[in-house]
Gaussian input, Z-matrix of N, CA and C with variables (Angstrom, degrees):
# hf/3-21g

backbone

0 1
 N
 C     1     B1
 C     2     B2     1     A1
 N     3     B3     2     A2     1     D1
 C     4     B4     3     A3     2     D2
 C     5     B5     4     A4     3     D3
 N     6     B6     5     A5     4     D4
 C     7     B7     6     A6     5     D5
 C     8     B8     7     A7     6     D6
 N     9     B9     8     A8     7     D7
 C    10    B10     9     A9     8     D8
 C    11    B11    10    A10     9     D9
 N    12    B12    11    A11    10    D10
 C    13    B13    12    A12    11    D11
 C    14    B14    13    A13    12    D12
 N    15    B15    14    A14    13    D13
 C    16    B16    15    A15    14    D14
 C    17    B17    16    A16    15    D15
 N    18    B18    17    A17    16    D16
 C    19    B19    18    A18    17    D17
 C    20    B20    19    A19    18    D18
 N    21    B21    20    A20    19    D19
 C    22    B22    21    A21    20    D20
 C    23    B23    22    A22    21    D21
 N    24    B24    23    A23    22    D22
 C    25    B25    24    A24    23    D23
 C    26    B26    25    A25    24    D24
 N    27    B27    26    A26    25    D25
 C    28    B28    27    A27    26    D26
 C    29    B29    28    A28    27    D27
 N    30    B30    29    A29    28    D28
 C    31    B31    30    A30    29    D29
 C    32    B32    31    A31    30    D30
 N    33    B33    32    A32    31    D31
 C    34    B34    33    A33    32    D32
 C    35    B35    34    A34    33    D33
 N    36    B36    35    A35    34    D34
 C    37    B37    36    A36    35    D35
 C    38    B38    37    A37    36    D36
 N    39    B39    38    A38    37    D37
 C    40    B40    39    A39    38    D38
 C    41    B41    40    A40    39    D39
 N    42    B42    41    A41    40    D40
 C    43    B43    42    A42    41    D41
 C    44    B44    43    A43    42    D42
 N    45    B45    44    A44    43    D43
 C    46    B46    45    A45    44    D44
 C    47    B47    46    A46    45    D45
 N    48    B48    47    A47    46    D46
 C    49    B49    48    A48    47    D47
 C    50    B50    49    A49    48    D48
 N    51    B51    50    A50    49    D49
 C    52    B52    51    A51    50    D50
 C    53    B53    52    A52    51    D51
 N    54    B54    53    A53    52    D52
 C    55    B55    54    A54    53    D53
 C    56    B56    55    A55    54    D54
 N    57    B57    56    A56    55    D55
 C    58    B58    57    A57    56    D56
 C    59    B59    58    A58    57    D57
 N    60    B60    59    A59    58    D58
 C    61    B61    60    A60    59    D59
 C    62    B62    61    A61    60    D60
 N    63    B63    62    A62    61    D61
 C    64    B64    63    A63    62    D62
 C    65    B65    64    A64    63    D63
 N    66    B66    65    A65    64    D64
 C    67    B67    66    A66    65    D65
 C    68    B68    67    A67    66    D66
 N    69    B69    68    A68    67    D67
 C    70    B70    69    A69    68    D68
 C    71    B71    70    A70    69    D69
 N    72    B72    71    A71    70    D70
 C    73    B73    72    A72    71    D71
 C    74    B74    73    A73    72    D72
 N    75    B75    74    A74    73    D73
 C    76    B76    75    A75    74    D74
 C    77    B77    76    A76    75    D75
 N    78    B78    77    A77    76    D76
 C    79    B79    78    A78    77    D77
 C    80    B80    79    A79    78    D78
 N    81    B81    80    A80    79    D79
 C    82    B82    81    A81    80    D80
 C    83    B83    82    A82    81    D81
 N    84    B84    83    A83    82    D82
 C    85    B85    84    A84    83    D83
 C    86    B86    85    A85    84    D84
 N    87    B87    86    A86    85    D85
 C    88    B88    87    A87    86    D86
 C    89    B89    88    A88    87    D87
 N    90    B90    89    A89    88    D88
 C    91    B91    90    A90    89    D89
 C    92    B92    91    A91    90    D90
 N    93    B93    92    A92    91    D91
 C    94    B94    93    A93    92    D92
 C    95    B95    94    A94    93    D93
 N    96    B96    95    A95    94    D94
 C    97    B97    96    A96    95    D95
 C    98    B98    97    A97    96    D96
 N    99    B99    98    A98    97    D97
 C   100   B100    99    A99    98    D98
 C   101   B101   100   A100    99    D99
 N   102   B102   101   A101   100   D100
 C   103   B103   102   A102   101   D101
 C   104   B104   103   A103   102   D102
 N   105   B105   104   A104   103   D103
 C   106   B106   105   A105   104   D104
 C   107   B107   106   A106   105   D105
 N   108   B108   107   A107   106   D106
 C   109   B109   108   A108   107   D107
 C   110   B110   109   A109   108   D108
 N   111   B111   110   A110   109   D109
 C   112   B112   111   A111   110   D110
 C   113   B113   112   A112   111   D111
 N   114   B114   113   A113   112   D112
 C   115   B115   114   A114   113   D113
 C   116   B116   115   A115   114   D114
 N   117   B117   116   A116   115   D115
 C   118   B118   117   A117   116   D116
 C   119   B119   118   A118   117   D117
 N   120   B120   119   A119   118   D118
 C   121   B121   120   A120   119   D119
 C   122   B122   121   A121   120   D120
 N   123   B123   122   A122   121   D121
 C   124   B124   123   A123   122   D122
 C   125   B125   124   A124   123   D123
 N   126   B126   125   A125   124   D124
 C   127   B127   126   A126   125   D125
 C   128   B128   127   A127   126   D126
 N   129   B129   128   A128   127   D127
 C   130   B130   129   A129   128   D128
 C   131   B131   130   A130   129   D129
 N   132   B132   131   A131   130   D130
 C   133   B133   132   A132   131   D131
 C   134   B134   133   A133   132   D132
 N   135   B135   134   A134   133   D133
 C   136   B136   135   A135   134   D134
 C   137   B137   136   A136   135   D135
 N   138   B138   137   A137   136   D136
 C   139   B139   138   A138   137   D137
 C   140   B140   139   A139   138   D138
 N   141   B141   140   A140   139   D139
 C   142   B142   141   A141   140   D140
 C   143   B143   142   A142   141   D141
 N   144   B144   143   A143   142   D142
 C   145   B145   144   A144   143   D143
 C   146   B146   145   A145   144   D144
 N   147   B147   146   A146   145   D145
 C   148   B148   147   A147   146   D146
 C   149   B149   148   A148   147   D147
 N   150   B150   149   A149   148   D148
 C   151   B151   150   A150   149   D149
 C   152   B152   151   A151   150   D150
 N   153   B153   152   A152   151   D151
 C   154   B154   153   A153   152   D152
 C   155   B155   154   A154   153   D153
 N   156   B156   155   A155   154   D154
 C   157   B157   156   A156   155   D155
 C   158   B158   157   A157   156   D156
 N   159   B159   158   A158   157   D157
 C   160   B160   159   A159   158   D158
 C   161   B161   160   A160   159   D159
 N   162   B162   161   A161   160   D160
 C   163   B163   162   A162   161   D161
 C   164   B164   163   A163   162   D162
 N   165   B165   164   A164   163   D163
 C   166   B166   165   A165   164   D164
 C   167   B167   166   A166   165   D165
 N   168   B168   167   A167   166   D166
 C   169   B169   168   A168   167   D167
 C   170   B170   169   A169   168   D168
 N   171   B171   170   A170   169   D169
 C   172   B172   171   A171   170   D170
 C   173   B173   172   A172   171   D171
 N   174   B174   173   A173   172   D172
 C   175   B175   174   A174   173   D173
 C   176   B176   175   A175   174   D174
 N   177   B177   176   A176   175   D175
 C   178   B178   177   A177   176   D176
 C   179   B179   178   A178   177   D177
 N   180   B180   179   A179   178   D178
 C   181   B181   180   A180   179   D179
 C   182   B182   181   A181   180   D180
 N   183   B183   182   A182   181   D181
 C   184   B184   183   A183   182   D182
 C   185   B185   184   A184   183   D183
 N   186   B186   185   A185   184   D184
 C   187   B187   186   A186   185   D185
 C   188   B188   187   A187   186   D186
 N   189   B189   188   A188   187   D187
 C   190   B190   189   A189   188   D188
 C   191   B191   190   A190   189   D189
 N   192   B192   191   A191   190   D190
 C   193   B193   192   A192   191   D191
 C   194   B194   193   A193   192   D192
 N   195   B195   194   A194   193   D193
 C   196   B196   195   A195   194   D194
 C   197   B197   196   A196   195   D195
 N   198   B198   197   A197   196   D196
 C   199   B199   198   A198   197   D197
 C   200   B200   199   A199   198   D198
 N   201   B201   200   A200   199   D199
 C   202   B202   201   A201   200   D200
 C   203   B203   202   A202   201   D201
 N   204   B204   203   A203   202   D202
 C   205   B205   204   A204   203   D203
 C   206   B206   205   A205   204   D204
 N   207   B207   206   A206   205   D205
 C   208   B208   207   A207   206   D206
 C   209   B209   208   A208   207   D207
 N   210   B210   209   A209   208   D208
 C   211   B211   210   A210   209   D209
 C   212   B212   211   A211   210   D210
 N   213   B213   212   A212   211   D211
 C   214   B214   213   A213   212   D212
 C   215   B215   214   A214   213   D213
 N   216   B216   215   A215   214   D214
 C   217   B217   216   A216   215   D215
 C   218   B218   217   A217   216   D216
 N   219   B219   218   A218   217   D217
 C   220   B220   219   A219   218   D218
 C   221   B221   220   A220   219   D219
 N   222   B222   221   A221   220   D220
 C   223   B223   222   A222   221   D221
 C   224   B224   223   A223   222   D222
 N   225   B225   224   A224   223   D223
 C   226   B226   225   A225   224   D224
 C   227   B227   226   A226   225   D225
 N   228   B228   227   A227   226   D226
 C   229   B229   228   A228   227   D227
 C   230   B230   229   A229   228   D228
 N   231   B231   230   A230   229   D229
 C   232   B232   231   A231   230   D230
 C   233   B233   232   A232   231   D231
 N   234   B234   233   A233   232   D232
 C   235   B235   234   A234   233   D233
 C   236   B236   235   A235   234   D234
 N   237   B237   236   A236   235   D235
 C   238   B238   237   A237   236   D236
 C   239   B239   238   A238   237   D237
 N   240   B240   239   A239   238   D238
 C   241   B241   240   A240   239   D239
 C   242   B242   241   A241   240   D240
 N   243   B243   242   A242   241   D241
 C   244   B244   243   A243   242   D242
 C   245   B245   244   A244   243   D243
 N   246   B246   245   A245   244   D244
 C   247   B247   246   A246   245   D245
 C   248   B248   247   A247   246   D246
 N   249   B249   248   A248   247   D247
 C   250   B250   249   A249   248   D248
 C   251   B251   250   A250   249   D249
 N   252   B252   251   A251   250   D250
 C   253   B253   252   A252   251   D251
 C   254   B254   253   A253   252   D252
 N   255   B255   254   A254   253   D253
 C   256   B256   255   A255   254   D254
 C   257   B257   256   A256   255   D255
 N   258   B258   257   A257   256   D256
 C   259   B259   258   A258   257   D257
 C   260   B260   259   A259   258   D258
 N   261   B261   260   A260   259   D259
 C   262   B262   261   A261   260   D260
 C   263   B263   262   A262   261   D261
 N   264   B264   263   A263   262   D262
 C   265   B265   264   A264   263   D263
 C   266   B266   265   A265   264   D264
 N   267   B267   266   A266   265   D265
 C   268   B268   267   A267   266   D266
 C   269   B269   268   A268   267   D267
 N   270   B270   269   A269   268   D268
 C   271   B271   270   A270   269   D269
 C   272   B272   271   A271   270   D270
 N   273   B273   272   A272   271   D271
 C   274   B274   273   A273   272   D272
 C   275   B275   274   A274   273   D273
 N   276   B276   275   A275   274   D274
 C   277   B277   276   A276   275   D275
 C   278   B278   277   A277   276   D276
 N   279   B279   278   A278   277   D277
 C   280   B280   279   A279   278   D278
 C   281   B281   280   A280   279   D279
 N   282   B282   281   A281   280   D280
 C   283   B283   282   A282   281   D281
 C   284   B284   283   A283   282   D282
 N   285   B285   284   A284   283   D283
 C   286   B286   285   A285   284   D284
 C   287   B287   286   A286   285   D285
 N   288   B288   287   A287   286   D286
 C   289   B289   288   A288   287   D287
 C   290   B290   289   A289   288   D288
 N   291   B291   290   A290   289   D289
 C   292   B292   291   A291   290   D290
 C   293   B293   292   A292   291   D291
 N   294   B294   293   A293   292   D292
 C   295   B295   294   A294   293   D293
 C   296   B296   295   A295   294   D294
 N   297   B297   296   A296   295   D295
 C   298   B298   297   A297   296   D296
 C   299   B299   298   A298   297   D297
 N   300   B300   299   A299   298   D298
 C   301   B301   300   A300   299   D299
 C   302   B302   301   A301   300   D300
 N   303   B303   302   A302   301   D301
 C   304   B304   303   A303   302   D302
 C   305   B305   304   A304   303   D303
 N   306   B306   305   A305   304   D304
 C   307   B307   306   A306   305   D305
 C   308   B308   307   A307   306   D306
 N   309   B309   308   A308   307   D307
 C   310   B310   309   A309   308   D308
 C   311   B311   310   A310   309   D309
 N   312   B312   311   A311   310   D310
 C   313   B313   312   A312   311   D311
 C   314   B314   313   A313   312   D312
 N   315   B315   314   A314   313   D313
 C   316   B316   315   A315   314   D314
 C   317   B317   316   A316   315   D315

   B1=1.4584
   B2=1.5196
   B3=1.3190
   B4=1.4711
   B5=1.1616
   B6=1.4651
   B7=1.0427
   B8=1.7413
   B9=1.6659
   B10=1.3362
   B11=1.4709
   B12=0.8964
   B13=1.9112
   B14=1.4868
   B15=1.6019
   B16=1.5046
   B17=1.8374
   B18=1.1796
   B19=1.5091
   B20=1.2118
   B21=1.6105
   B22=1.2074
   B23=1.4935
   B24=1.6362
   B25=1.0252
   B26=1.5004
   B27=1.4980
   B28=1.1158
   B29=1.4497
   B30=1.6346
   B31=1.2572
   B32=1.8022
   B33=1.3834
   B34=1.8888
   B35=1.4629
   B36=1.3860
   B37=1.5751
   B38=1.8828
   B39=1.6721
   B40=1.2364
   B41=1.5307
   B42=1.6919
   B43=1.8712
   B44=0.8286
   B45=1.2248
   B46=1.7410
   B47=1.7466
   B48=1.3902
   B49=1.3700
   B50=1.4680
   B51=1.3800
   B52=1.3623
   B53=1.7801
   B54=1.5965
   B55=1.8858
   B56=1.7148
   B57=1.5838
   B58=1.0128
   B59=1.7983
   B60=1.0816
   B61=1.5764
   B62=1.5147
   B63=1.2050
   B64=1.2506
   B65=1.6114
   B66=1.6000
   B67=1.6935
   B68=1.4788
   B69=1.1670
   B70=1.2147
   B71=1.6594
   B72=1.3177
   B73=1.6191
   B74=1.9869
   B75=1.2064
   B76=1.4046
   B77=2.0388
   B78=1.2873
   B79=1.2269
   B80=1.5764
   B81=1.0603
   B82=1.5200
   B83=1.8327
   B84=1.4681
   B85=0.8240
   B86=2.1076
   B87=1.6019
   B88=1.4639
   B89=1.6176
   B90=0.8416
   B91=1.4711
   B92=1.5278
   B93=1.3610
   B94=1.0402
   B95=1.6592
   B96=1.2996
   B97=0.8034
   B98=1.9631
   B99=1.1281
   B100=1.7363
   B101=1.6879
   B102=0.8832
   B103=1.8204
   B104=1.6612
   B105=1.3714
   B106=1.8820
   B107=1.7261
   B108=1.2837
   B109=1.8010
   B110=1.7919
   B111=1.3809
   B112=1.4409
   B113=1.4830
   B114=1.1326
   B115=1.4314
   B116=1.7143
   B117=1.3411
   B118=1.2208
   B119=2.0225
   B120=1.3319
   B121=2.2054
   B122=1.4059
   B123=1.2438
   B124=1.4492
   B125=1.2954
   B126=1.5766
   B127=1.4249
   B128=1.9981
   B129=1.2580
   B130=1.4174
   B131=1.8120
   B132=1.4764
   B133=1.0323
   B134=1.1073
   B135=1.6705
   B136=1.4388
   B137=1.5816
   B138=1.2722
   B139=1.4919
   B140=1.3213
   B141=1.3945
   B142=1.5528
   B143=1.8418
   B144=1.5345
   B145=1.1798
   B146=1.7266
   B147=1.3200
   B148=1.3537
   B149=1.6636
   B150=1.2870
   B151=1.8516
   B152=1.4321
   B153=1.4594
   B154=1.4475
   B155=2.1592
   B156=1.3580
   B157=1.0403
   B158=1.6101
   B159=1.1954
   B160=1.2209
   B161=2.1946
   B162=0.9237
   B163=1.9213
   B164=1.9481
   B165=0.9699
   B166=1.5261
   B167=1.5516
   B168=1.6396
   B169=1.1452
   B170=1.6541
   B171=1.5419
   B172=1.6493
   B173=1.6352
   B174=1.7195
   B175=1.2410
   B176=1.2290
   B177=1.8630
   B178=1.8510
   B179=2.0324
   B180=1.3134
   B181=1.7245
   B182=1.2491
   B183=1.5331
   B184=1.0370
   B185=1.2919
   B186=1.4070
   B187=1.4587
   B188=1.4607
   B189=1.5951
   B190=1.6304
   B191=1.7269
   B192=1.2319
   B193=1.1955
   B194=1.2845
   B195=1.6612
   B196=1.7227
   B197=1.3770
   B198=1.3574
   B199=1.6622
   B200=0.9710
   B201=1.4850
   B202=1.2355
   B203=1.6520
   B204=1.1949
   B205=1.2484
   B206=1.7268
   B207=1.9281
   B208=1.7219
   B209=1.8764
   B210=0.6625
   B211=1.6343
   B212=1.5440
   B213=1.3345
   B214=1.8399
   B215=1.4313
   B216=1.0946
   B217=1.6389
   B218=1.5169
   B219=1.4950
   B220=1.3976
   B221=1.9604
   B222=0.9830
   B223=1.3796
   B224=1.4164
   B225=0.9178
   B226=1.7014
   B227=2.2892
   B228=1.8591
   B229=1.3086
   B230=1.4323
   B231=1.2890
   B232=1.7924
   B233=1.3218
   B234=1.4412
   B235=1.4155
   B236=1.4789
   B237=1.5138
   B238=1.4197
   B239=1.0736
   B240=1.2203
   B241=1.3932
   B242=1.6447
   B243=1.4184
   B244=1.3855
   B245=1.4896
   B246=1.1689
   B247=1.7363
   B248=1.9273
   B249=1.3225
   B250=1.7466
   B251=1.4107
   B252=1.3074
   B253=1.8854
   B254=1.7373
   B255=1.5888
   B256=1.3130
   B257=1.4259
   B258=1.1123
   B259=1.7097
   B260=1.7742
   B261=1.5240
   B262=1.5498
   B263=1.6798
   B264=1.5669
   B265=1.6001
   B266=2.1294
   B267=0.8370
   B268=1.2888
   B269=1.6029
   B270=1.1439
   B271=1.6743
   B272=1.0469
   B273=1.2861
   B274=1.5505
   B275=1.8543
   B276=1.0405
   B277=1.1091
   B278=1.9502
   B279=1.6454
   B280=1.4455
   B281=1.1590
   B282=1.6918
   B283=1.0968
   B284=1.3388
   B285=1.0955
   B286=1.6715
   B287=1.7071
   B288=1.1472
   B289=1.4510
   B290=1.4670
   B291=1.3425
   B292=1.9877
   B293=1.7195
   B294=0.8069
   B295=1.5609
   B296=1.7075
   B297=0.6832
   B298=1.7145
   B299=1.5475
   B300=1.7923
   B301=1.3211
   B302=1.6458
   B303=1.6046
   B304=1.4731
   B305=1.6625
   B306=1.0167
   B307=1.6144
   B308=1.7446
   B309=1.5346
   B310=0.7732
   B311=2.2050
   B312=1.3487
   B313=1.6449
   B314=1.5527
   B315=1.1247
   B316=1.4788
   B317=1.4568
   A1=108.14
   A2=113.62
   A3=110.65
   A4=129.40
   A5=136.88
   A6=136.94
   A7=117.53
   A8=95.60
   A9=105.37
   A10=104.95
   A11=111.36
   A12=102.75
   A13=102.53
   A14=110.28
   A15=85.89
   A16=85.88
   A17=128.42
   A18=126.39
   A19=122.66
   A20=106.76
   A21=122.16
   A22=125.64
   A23=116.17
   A24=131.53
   A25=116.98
   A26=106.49
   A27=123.85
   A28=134.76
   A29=109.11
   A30=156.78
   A31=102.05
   A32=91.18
   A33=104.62
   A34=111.05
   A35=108.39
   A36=105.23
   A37=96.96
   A38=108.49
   A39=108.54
   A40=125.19
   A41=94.30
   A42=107.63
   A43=113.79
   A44=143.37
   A45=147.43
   A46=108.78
   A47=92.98
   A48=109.57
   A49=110.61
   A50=119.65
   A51=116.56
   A52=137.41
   A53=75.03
   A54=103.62
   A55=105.50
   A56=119.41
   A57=112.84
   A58=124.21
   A59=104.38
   A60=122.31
   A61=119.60
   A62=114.69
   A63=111.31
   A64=93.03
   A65=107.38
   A66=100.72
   A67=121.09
   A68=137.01
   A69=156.70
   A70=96.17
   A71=132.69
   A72=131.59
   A73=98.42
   A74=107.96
   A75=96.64
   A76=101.32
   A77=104.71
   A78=98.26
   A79=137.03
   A80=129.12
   A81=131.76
   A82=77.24
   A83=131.95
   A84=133.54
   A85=116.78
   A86=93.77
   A87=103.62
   A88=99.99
   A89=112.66
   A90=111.40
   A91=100.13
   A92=145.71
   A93=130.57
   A94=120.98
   A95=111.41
   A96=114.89
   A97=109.11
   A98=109.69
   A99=110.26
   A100=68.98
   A101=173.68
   A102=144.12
   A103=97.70
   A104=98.09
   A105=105.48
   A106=81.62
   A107=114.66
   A108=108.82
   A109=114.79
   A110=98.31
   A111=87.11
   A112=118.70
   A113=132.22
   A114=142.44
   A115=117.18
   A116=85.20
   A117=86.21
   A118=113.73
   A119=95.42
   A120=86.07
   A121=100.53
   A122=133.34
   A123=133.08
   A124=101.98
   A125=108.11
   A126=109.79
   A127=108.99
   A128=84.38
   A129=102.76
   A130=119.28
   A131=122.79
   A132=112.10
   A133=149.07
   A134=95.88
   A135=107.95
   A136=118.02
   A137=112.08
   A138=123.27
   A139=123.70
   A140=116.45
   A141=115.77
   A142=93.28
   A143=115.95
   A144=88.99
   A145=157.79
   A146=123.38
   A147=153.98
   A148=104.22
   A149=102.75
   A150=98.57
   A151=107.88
   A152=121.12
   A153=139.25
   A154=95.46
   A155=104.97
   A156=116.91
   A157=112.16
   A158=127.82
   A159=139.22
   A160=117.82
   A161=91.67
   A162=91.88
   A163=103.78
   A164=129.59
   A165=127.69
   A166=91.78
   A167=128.84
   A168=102.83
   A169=108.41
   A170=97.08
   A171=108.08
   A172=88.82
   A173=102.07
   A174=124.17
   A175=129.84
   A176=107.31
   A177=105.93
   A178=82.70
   A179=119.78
   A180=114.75
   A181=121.65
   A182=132.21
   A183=117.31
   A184=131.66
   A185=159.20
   A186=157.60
   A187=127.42
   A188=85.14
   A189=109.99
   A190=99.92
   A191=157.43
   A192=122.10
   A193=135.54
   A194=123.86
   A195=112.58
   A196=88.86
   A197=149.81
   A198=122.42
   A199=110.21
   A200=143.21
   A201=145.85
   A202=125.00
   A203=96.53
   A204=119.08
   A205=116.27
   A206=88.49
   A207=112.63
   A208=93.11
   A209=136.55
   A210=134.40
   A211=110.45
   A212=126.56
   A213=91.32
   A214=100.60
   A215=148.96
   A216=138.65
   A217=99.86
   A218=129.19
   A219=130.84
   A220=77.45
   A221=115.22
   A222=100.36
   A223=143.98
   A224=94.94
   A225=137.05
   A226=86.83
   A227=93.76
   A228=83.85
   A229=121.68
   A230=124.39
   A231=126.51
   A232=93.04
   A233=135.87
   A234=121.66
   A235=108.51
   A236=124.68
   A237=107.75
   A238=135.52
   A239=103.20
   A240=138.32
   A241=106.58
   A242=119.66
   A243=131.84
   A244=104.78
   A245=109.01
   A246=120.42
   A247=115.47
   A248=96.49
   A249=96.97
   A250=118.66
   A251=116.36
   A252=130.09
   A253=77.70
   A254=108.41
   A255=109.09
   A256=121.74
   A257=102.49
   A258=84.91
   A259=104.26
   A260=85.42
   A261=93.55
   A262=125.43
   A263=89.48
   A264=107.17
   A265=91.44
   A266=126.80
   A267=131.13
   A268=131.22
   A269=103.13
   A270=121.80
   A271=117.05
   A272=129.20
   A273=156.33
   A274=82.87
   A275=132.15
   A276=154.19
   A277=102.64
   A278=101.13
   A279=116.97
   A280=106.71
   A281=134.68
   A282=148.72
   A283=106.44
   A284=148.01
   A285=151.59
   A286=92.97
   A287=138.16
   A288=120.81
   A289=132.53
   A290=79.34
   A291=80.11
   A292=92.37
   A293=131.86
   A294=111.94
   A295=124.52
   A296=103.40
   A297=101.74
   A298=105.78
   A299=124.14
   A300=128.90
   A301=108.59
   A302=117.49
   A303=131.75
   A304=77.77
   A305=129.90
   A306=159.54
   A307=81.11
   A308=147.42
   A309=144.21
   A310=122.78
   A311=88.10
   A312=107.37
   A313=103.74
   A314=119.46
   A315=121.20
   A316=108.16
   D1=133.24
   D2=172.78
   D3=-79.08
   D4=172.34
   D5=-150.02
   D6=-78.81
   D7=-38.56
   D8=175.94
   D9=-61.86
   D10=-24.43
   D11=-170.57
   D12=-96.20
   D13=7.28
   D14=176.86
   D15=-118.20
   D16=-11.38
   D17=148.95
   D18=-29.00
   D19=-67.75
   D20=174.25
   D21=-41.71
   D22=-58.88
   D23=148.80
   D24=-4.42
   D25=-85.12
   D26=-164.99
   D27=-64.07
   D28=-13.58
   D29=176.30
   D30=-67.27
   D31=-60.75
   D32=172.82
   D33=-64.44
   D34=-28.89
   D35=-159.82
   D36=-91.63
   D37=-37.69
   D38=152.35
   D39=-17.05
   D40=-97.82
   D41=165.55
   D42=-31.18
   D43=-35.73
   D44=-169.80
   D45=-61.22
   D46=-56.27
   D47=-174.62
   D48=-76.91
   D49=-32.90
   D50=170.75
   D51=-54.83
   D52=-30.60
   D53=-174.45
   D54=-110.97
   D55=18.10
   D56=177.03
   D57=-75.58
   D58=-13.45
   D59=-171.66
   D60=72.51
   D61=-126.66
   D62=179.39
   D63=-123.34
   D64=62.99
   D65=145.86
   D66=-102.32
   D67=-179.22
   D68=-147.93
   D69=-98.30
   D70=154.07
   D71=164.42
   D72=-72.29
   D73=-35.84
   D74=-175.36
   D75=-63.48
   D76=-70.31
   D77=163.73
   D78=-23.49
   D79=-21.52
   D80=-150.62
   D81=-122.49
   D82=-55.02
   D83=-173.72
   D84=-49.41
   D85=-30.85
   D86=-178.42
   D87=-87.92
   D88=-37.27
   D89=-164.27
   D90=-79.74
   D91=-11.32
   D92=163.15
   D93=-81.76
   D94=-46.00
   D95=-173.62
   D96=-73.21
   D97=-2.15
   D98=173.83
   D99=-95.25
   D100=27.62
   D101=174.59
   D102=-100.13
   D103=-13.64
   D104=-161.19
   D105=-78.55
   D106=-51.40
   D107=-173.37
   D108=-62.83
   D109=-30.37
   D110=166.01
   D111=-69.16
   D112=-42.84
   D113=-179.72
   D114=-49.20
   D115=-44.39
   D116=-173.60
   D117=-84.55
   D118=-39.75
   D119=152.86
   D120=-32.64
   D121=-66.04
   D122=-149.22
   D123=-56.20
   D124=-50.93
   D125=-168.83
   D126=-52.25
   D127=-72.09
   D128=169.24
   D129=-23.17
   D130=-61.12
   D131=150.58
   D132=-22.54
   D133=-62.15
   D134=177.02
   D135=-72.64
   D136=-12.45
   D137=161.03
   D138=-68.38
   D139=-23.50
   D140=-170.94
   D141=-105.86
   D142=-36.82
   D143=151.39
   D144=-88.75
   D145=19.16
   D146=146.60
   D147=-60.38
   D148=-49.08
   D149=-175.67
   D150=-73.09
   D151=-25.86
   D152=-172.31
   D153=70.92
   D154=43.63
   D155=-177.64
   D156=-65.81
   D157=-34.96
   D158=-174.19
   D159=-83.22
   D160=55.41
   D161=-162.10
   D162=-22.90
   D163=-9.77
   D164=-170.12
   D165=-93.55
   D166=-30.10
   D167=-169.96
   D168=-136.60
   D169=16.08
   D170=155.48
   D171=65.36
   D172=-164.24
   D173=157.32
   D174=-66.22
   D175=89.49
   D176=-152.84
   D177=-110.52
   D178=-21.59
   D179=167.10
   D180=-98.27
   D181=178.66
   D182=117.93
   D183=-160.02
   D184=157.58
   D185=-87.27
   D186=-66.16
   D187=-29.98
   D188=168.73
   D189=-83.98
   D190=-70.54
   D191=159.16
   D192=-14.28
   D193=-53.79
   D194=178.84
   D195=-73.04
   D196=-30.56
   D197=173.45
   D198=-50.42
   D199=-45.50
   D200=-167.21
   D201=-67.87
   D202=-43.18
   D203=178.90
   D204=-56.33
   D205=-60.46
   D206=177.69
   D207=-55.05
   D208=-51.86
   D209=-174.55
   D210=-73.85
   D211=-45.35
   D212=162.13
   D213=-70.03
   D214=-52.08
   D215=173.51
   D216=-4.91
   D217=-62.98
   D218=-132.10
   D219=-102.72
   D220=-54.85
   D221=177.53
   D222=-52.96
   D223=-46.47
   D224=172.92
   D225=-41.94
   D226=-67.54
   D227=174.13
   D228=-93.49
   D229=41.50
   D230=156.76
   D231=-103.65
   D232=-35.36
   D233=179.25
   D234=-70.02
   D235=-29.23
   D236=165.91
   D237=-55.31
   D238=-41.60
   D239=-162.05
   D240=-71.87
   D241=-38.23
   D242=174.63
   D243=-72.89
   D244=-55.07
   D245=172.22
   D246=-38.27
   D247=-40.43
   D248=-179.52
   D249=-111.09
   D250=8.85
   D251=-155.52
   D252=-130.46
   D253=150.01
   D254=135.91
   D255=-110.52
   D256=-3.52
   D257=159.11
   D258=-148.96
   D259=105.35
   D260=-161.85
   D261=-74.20
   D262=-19.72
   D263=-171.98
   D264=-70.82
   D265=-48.42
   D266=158.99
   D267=-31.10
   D268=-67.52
   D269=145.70
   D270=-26.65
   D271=-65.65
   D272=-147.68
   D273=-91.15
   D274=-87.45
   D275=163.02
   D276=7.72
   D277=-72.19
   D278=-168.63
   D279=-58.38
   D280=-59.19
   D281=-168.36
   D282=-86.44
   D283=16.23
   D284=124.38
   D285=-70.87
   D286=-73.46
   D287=-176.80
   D288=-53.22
   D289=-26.56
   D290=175.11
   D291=-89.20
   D292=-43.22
   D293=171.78
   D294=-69.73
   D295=3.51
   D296=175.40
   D297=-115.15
   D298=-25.78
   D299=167.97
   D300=-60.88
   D301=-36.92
   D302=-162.88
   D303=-68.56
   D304=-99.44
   D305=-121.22
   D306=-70.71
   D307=-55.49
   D308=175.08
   D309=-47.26
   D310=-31.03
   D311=-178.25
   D312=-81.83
   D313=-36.91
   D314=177.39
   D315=-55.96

């Protein structure tokens, strides 16, 4: 991941912390990382509506929504991920290699 996108990142995770109030780092730490499960309902939604999976609400997405969705998903968890890592691009980094070394060894 490049740098600007982990700028960016950090920018959100910034604001995050700025506008956190008077919660706790443990707190702020839980509450992001539950934000990834909210995100991902969204996604999910917007997946069942693209399929028009839901007959009560037809074709209520579509494909470009689950893109949208799947991408705060992935953000949603780099801002976690920055929140509990100090150097997350690293983090992020290791566990893409150990998963592509695994799947490659098989």
């Amino acid at each position: 991941m490049d740098t600007i996108t982990w700028e960016r990142i950090d920018r959100l995770r910034a604001w995050l912390d700025d506008n956190a109030g008077d919660r706790t780092e443990t707190e702020q730490r839980l509450l992001r990382v539950l934000k990834i499960g909210e995100e991902f309902g969204e996604a999910s939604e917007a997946l069942h509506g693209a399929l028009a999976a839901n007959p009560r609400k037809g074709a209520s997405h579509d494909w470009d929504d689950v893109r949208k969705e799947l991408s705060d998903v992935i953000v949603t968890a780099m801002v976690a991920l920055a929140t509990v890592s100090d150097d997350p691009a690293k983090a992020l980094d290791d566990r893409l290699r150990h998963l592509v070394e695994r799947v490659h060894r098989n």
